[in-house]
The first five atom37 places (N, CA, C, CB, O) and aatype in JSON, in Angstrom:
{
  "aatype": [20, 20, 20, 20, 20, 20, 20, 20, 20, 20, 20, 20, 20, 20, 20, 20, 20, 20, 20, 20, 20, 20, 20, 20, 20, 20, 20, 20, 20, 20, 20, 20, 20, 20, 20, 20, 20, 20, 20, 20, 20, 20, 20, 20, 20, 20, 20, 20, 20, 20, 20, 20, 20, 20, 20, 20, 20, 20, 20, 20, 20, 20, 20, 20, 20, 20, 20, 20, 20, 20, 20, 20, 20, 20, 20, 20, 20, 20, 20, 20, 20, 20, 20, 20, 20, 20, 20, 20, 20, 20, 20, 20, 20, 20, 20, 20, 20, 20, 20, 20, 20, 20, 20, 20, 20, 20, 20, 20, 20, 20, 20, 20, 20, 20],
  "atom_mask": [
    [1, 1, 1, 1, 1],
    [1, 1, 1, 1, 1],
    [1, 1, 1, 1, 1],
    [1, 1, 1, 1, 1],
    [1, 1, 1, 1, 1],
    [1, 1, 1, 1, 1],
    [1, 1, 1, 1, 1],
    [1, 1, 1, 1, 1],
    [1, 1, 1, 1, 1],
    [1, 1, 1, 1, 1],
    [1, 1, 1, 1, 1],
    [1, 1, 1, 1, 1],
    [1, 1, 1, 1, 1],
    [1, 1, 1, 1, 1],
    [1, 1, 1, 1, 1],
    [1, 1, 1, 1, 1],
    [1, 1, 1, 1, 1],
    [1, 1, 1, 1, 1],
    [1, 1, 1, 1, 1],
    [1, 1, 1, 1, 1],
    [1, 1, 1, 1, 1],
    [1, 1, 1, 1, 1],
    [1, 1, 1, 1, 1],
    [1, 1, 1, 1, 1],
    [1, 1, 1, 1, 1],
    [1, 1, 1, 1, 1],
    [1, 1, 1, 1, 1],
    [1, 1, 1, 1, 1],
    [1, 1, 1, 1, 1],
    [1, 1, 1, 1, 1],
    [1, 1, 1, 1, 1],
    [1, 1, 1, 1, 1],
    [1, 1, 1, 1, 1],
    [1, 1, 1, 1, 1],
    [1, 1, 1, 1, 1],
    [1, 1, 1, 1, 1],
    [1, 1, 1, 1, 1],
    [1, 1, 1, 1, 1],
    [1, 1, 1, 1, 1],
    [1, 1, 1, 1, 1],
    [1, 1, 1, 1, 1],
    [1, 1, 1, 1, 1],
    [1, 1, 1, 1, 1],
    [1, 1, 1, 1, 1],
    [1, 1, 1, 1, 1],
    [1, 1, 1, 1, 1],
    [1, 1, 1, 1, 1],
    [1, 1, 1, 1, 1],
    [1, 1, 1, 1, 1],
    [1, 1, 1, 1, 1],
    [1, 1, 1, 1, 1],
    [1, 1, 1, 1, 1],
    [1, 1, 1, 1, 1],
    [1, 1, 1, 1, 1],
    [1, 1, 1, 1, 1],
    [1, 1, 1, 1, 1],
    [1, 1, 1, 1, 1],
    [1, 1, 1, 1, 1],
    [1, 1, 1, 1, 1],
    [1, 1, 1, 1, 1],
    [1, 1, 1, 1, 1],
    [1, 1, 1, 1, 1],
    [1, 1, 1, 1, 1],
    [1, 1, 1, 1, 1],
    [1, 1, 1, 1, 1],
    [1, 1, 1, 1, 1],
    [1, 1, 1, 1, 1],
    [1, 1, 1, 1, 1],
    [1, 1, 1, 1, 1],
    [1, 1, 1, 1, 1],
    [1, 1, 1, 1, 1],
    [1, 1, 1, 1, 1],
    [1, 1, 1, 1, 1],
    [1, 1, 1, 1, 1],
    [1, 1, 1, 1, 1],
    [1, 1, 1, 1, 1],
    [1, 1, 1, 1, 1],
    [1, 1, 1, 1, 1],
    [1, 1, 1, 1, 1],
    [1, 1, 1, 1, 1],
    [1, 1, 1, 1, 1],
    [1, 1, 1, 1, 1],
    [1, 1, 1, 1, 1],
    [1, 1, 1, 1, 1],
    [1, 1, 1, 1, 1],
    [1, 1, 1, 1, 1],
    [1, 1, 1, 1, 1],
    [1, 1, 1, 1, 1],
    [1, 1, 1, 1, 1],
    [1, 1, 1, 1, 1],
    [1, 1, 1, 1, 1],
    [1, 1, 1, 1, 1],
    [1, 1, 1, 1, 1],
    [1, 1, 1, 1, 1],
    [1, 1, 1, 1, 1],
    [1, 1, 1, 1, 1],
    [1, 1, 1, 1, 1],
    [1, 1, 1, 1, 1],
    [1, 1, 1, 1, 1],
    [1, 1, 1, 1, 1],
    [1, 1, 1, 1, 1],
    [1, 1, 1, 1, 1],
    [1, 1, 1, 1, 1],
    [1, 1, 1, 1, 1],
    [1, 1, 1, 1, 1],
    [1, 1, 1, 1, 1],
    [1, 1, 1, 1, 1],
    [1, 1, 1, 1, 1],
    [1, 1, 1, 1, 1],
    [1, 1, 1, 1, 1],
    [1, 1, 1, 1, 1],
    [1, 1, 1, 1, 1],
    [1, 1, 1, 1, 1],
    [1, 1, 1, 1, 1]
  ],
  "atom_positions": [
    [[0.82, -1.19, 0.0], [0.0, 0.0, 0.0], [0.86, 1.25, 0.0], [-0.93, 0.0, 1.2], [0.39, 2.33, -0.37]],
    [[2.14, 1.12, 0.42], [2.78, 2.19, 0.31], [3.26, 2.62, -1.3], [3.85, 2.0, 1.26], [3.51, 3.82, -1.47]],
    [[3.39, 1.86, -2.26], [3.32, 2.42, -3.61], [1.8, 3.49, -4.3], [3.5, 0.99, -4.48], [1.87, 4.16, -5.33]],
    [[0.71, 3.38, -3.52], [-0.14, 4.21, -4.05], [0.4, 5.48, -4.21], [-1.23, 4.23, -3.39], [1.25, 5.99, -3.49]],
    [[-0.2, 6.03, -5.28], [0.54, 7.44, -5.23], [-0.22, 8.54, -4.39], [0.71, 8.04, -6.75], [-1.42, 8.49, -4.13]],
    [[0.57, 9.46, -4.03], [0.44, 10.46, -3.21], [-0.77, 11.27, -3.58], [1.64, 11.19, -3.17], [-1.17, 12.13, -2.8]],
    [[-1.11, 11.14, -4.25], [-1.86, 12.61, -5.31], [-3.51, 11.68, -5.2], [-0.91, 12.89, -7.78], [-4.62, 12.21, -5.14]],
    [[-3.25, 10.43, -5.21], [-4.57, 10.54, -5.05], [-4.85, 10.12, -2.93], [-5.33, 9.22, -6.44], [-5.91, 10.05, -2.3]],
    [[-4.04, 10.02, -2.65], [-4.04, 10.38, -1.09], [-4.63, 12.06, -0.84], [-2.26, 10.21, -0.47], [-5.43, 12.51, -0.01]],
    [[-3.89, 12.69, -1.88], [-4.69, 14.14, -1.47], [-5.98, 14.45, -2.11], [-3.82, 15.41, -1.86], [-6.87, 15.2, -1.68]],
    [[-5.96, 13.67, -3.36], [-7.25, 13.84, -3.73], [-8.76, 13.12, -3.07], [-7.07, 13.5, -5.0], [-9.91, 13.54, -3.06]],
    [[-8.51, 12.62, -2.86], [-9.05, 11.37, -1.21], [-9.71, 12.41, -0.35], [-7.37, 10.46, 0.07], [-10.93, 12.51, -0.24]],
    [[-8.67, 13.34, 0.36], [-8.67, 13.95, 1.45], [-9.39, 15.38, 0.76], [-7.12, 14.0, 2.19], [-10.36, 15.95, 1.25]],
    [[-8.68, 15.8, -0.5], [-9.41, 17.07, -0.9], [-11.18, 16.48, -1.18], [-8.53, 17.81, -2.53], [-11.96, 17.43, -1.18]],
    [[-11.78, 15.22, -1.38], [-13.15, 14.78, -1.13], [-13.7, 14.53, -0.34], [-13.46, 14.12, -1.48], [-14.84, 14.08, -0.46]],
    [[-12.84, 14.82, 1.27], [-13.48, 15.17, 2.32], [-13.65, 13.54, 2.82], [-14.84, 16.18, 2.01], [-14.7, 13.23, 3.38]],
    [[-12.6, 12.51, 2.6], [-12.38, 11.51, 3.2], [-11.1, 11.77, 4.23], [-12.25, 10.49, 2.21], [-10.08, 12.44, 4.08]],
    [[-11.78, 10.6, 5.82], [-10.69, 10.35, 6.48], [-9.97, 9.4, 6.02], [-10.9, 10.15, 7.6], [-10.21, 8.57, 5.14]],
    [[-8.74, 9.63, 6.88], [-8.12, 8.56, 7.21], [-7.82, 7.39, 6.75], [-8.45, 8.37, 7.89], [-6.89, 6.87, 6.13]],
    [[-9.18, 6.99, 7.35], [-9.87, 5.17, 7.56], [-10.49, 4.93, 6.1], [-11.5, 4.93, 9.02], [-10.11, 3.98, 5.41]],
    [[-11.53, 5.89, 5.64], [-11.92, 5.98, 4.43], [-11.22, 5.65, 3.05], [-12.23, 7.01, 4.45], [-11.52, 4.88, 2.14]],
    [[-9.88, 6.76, 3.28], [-8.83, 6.16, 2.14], [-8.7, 5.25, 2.04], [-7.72, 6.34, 2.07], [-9.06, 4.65, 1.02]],
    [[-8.05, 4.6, 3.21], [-7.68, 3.92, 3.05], [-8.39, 2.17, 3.14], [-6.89, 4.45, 3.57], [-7.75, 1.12, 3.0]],
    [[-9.71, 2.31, 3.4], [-10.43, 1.28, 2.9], [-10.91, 1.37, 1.71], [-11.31, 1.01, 3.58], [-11.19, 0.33, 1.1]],
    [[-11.1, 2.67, 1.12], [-12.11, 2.9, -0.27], [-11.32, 2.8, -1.31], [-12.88, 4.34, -0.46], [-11.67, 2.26, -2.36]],
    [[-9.71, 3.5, -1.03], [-8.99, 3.89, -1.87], [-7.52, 2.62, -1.88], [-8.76, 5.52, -1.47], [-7.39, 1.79, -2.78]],
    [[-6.79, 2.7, -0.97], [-5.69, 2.1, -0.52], [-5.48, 0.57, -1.04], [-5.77, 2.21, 0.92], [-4.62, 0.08, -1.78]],
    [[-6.64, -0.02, -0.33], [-6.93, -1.54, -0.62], [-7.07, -1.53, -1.58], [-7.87, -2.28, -0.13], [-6.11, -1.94, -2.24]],
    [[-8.37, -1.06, -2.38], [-8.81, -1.78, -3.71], [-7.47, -1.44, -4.62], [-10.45, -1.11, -4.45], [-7.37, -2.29, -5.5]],
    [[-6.47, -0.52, -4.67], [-5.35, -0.58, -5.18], [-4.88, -1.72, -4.96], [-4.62, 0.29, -4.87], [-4.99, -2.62, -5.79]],
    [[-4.36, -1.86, -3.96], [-3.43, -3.13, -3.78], [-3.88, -4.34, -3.71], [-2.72, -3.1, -2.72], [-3.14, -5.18, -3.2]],
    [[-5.23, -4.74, -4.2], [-5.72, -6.07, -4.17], [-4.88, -6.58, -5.42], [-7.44, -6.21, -4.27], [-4.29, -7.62, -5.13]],
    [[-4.63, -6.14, -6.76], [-3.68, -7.39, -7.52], [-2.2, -7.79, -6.52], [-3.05, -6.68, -9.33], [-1.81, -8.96, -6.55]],
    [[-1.7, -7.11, -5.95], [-0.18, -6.72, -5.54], [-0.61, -8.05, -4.67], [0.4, -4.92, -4.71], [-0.25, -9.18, -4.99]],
    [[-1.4, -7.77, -3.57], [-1.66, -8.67, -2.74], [-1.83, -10.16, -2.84], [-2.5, -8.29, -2.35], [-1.22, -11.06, -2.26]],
    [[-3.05, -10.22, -3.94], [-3.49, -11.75, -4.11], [-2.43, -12.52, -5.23], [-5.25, -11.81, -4.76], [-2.62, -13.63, -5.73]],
    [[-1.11, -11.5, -5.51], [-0.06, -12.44, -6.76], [0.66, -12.64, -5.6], [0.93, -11.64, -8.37], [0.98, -13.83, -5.57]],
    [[1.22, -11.81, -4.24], [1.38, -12.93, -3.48], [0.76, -13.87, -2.79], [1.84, -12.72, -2.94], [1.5, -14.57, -2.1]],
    [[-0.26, -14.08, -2.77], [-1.04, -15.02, -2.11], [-1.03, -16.44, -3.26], [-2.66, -14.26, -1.76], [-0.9, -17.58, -2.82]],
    [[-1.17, -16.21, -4.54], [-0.93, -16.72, -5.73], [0.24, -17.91, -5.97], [-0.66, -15.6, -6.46], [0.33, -19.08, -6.34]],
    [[1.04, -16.81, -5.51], [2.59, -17.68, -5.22], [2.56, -18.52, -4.33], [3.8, -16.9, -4.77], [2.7, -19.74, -4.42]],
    [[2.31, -17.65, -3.11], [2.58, -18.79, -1.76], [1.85, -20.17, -1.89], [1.95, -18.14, -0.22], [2.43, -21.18, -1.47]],
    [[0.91, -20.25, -2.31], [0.13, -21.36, -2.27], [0.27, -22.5, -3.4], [-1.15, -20.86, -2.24], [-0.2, -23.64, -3.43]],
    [[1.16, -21.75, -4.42], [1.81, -22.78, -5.45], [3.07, -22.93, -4.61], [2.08, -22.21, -7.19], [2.78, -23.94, -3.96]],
    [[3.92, -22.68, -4.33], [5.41, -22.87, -3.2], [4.53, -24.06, -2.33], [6.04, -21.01, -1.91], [5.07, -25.16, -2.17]],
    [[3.41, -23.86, -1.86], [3.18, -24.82, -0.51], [3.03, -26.5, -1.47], [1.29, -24.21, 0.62], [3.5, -27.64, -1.47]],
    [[2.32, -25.87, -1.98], [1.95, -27.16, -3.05], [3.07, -27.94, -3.12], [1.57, -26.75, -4.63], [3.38, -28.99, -2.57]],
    [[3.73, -27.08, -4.07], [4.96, -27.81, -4.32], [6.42, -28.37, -3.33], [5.37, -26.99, -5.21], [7.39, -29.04, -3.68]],
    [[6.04, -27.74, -1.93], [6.84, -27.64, -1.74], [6.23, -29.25, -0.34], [7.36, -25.99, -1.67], [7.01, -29.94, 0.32]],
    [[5.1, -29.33, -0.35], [4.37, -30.17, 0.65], [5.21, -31.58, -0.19], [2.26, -30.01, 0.65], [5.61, -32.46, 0.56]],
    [[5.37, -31.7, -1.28], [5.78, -33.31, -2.2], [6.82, -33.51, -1.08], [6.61, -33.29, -4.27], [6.69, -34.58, -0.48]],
    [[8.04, -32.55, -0.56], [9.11, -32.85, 0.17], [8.72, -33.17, 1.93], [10.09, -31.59, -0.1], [9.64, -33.25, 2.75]],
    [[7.58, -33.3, 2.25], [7.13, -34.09, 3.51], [7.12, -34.78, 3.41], [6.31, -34.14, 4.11], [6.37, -35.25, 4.27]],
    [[7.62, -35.82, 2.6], [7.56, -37.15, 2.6], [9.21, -37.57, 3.31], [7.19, -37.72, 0.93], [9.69, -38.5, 3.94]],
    [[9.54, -36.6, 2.89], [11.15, -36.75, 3.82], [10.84, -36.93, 5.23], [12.27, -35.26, 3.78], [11.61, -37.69, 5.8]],
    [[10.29, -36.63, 5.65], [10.35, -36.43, 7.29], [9.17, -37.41, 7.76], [10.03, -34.65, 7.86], [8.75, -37.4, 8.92]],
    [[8.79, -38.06, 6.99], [7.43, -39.47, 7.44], [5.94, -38.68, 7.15], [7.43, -40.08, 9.68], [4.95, -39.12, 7.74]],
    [[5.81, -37.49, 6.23], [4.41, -37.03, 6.81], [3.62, -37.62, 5.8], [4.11, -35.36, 6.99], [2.4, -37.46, 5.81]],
    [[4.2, -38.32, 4.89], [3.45, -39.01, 3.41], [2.91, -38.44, 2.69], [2.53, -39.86, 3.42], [3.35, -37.3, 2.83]],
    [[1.63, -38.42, 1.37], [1.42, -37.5, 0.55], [1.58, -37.88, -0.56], [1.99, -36.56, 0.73], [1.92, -39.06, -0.49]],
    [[1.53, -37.54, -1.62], [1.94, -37.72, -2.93], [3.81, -37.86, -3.36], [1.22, -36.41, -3.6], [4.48, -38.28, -4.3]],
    [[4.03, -37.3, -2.18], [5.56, -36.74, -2.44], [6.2, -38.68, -2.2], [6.3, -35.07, -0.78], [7.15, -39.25, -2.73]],
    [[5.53, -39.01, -1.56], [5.98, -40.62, -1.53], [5.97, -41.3, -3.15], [4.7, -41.6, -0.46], [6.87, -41.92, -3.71]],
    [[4.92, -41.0, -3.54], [5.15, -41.81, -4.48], [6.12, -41.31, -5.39], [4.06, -42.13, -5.03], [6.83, -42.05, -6.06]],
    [[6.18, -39.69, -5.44], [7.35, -39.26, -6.38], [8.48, -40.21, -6.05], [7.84, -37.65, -6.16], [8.77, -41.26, -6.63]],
    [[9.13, -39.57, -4.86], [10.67, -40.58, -4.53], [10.71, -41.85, -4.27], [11.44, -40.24, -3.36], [11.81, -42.4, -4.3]],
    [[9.62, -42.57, -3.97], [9.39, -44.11, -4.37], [10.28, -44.1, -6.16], [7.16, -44.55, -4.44], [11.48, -44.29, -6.36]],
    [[9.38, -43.85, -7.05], [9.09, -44.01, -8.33], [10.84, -43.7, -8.5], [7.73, -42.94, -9.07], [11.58, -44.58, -8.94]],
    [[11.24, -42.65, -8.19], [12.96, -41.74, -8.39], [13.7, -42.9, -7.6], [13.27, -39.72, -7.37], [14.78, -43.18, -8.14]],
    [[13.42, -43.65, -6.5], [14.41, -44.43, -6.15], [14.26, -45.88, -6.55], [14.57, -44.29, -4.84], [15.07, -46.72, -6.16]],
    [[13.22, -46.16, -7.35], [12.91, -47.77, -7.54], [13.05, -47.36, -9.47], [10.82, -48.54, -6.67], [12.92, -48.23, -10.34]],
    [[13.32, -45.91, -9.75], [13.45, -45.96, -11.41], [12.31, -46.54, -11.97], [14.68, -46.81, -11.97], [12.52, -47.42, -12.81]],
    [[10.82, -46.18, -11.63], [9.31, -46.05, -11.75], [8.49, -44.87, -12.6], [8.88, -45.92, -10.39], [7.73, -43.96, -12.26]],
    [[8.87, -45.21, -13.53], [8.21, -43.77, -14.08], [6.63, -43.66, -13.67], [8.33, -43.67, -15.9], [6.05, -42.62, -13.38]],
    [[6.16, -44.74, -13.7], [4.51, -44.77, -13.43], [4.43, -44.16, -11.89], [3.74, -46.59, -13.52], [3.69, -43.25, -11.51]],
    [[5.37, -44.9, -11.13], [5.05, -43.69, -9.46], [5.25, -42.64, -9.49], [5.8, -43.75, -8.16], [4.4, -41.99, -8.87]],
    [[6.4, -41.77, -10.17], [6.36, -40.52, -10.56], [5.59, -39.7, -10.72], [6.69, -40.43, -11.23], [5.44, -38.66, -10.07]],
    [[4.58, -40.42, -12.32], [3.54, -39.71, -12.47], [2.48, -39.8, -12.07], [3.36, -39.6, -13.26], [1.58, -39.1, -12.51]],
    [[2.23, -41.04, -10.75], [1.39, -41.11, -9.77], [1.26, -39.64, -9.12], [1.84, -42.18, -8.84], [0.2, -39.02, -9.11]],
    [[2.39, -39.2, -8.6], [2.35, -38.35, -7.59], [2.29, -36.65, -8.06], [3.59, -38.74, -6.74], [1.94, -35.63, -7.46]],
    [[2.92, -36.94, -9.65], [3.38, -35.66, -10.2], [1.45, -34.92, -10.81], [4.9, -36.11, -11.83], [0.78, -33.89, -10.73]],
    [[1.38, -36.05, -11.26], [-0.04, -35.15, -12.1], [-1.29, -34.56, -11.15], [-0.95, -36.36, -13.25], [-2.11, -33.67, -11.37]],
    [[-1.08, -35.49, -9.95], [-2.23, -34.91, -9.73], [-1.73, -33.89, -8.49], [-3.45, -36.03, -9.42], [-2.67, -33.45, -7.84]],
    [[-0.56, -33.5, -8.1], [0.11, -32.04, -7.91], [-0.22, -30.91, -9.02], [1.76, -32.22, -7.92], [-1.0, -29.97, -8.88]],
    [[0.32, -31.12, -9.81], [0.42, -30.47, -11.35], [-1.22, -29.6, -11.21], [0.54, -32.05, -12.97], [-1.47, -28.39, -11.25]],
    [[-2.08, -30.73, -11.06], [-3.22, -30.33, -11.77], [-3.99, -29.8, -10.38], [-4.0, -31.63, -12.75], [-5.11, -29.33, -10.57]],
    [[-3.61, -29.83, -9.27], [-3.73, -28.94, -7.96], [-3.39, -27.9, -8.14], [-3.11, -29.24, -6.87], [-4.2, -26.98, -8.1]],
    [[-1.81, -27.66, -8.45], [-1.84, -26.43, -8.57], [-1.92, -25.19, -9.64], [-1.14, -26.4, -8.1], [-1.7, -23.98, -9.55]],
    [[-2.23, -25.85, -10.45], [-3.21, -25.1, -11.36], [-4.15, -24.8, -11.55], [-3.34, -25.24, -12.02], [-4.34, -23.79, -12.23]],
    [[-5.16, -25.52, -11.03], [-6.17, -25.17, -10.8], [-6.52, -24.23, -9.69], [-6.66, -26.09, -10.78], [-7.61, -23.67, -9.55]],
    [[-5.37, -24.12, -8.86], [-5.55, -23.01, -7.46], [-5.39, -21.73, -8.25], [-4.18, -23.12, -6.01], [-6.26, -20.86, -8.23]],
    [[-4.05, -21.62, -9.08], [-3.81, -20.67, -9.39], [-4.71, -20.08, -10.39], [-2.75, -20.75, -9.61], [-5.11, -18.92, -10.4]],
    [[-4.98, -21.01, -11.2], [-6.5, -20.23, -11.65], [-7.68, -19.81, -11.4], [-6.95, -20.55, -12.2], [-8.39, -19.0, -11.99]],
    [[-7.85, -20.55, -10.28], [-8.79, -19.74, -9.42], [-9.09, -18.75, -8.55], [-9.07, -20.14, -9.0], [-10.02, -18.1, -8.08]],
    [[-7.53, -18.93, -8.53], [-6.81, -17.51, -7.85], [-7.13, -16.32, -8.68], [-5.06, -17.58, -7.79], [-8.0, -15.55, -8.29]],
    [[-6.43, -16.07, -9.9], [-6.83, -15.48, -11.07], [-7.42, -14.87, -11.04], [-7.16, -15.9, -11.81], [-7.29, -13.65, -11.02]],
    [[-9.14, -16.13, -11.01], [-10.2, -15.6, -11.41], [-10.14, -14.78, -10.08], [-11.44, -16.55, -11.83], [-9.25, -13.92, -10.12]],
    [[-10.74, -14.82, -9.08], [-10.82, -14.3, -7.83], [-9.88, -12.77, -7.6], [-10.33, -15.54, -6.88], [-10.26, -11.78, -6.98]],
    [[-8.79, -12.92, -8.19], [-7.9, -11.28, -8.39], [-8.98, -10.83, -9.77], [-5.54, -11.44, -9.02], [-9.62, -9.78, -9.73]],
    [[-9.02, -11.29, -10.35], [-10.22, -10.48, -11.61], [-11.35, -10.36, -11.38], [-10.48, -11.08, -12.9], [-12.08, -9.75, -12.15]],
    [[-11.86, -11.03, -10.04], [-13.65, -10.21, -9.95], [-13.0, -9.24, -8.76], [-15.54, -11.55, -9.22], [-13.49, -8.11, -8.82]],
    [[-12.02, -9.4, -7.71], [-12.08, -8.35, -6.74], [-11.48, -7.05, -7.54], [-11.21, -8.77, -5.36], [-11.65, -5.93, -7.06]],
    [[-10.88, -7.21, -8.58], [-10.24, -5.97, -8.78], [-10.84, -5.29, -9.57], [-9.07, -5.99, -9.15], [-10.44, -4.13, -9.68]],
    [[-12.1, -5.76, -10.47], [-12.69, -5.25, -10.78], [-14.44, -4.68, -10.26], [-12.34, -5.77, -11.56], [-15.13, -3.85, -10.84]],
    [[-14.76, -5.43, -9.07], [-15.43, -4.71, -8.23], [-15.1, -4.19, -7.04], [-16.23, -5.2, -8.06], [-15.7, -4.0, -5.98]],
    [[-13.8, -3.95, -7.52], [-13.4, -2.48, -6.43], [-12.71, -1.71, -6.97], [-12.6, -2.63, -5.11], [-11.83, -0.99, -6.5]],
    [[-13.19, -1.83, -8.28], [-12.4, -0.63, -8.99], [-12.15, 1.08, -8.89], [-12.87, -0.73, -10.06], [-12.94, 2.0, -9.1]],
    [[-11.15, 1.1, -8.6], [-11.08, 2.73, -7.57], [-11.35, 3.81, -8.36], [-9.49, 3.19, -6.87], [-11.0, 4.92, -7.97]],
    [[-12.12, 3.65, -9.8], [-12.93, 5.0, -10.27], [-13.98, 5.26, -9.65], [-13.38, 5.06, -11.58], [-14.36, 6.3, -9.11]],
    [[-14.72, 3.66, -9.79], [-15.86, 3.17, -8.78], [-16.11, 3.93, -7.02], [-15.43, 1.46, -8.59], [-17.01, 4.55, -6.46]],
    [[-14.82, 3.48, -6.67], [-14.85, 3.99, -5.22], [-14.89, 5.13, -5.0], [-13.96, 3.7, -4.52], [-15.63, 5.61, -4.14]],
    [[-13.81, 6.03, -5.99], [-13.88, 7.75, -5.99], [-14.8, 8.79, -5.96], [-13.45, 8.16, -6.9], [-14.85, 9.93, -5.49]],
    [[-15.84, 7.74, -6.9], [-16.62, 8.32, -7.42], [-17.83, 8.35, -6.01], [-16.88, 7.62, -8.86], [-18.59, 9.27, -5.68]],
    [[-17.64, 6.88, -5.34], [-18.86, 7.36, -4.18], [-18.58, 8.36, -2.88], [-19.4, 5.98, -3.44], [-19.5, 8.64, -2.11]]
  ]
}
């Protein structure tokens, strides 16, 4: 939120908004893409990054990956790989969608304007 620009902070305030106002009416609905591409990320990192609990006994798909990598299994591999794959794509597209309806119903001409 600190990249919004200044000018419409004053223009905010020259419309006789507080504070709190800006920065719910104005502030946020800016930074909702900024926000939800990290939220975007993190949750593809977890994804991907959950296959490696299988190191430590927590099981998962990530078993069958390094099963398949240590027994030279291509079929366990893609036991474990596709239906990761197709988890996290489908998050992230839904993610997507979800950054494309909030950012466009909070679109800050929209907000200015009330």
């Amino acid at each position: 939120m600190e990249n919004v620009p200044d000018t419409l902070r004053n223009v905010a305030h020259a419309l006789g908004m507080t504070e709190y106002q800006w920065l719910i009416r104005t502030a946020l609905p800016l930074s909702i893409p900024i926000m939800m591409r990290g939220i975007r990320l993190a949750s593809v990192y977890v994804i991907s990054w959950s296959t490696l609990a299988s190191y430590i006994g927590a099981g998962g798909l990530g078993d069958f990956i390094f099963a398949g990598l240590n027994l030279y299994e291509p079929k366990l591999i893609l036991i474990g790989t596709i239906p990761l794959m197709i988890l996290a794509i489908s998050l992230d597209v839904g993610l997507k969608k979800l950054t494309n309806y909030l950012t466009e119903h909070f679109h800050v001409s929209e907000v200015l304007a009330q």
